[in-house]
C-alpha positions, -999 to +999 in steps of 0.1 A: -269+169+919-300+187+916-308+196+875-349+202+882-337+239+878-337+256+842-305+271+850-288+229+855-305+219+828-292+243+806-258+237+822-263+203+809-273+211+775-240+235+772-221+210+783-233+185+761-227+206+732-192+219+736-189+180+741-200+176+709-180+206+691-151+190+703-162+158+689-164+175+653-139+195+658-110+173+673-086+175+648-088+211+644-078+215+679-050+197+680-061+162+692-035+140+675-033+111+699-054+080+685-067+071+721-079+109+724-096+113+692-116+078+697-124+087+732-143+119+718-167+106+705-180+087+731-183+120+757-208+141+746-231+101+752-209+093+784-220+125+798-259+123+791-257+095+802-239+103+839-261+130+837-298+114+834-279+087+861-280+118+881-308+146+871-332+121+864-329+085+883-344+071+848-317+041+852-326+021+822-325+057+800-292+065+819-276+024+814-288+024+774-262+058+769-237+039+786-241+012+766-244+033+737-210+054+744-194+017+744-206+009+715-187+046+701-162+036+714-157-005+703-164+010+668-136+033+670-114+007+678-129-017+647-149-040+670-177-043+651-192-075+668-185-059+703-202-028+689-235-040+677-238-064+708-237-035+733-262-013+706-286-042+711-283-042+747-288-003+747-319-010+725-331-034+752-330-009+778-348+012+757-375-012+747-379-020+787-381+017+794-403+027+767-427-002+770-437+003+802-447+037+790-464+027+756-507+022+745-517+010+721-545+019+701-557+011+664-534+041+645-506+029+666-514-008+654-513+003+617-483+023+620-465-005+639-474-032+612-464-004+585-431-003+604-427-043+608-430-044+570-406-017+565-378-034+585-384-067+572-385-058+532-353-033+541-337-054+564-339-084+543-322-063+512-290-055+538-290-090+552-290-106+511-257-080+506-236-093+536-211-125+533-201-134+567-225-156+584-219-145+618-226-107+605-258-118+592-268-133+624-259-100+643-271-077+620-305-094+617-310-097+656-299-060+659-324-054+632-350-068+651-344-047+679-346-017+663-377-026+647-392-031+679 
C-alpha cells in the first residue's frame, strides 16, 4: 500500500474518522451485541495502527497502537491489570521511538525536571488514594512511564 499520496492519506484520515463516529455513535446504530460494542472502540487505534505498519514502516509507532487498541479492548472487558500492562508496553515503544529522535538542550532540561516534579507530587496524591497493593505497584510503574 502506497499512502505517500495526499489523496491515501486522506483516505486514511476518513477512514479513521467514520471509525471513530461509529465508536461514539454505536448504540445509536443499532450495535446491541456486547462483543460488538467493546470491539469499537478499539478500531479506529487497530486501524492506525495497520495503517502506519503499512504507510509508514515506523514499526515501533505502528506495534505501540496495537498495543494500545489491546489495552481498549482488555478495559472493555474489566481487565484492568491486563490493560495498564499492555499501556506500558505501548509507552515503551513510544519512549524507544521517540528517544532516538529527542535533544536535549537547557529549556528542554527545565521543562523536563518541571515535568518530573509534576508526576511525582500528582502521582504520589493518586497512589496515597488507591487500596490494593498490587494496583499501586502498577499504577506507579505506569506512572513512571508516562512521565518519561
Amino acid at each position: 500500500m502506497n499512502c505517500k499520496s495526499i489523496l491515501s492519506r486522506g483516505a486514511v484520515i476518513v477512514v479513521f474518522l467514520i471509525l471513530t463516529v461509529i465508536y461514539f455513535c454505536r448504540k445509536e446504530i443499532g450495535l446491541t451485541s456486547q462483543l460488538l460494542l467493546d470491539v469499537t472502540k478499539t478500531l479506529p487505534v487497530l486501524f492506525l495502527s495497520i495503517a502506519t505498519f503499512f504507510c509508514s514502516r515506523r514499526r515501533l509507532v505502528s506495534l505501540a497502537l496495537l498495543l494500545s487498541a489491546a489495552g481498549d479492548l482488555a478495559g472493555e472487558e474489566g481487565l484492568f491489570l491486563v490493560q495498564i500492562a499492555l499501556f506500558a508496553f505501548a509507552h515503551i515503544s513510544y519512549i524507544i521511538y521517540f528517544a532516538k529522535r529527542a535533544t536535549l538542550n537547557s529549556r528542554n532540561k527545565t521543562a523536563i525536571a518541571l515535568w518530573t516534579l509534576f508526576v511525582i507530587i500528582f502521582g504520589g496524591w493518586i497512589v496515597s488514594h488507591i487500596d490494593s497493593v498490587t494496583i499501586k505497584v502498577a499504577c506507579s510503574v505506569y506512572m513512571i512511564l508516562i512521565g518519561t
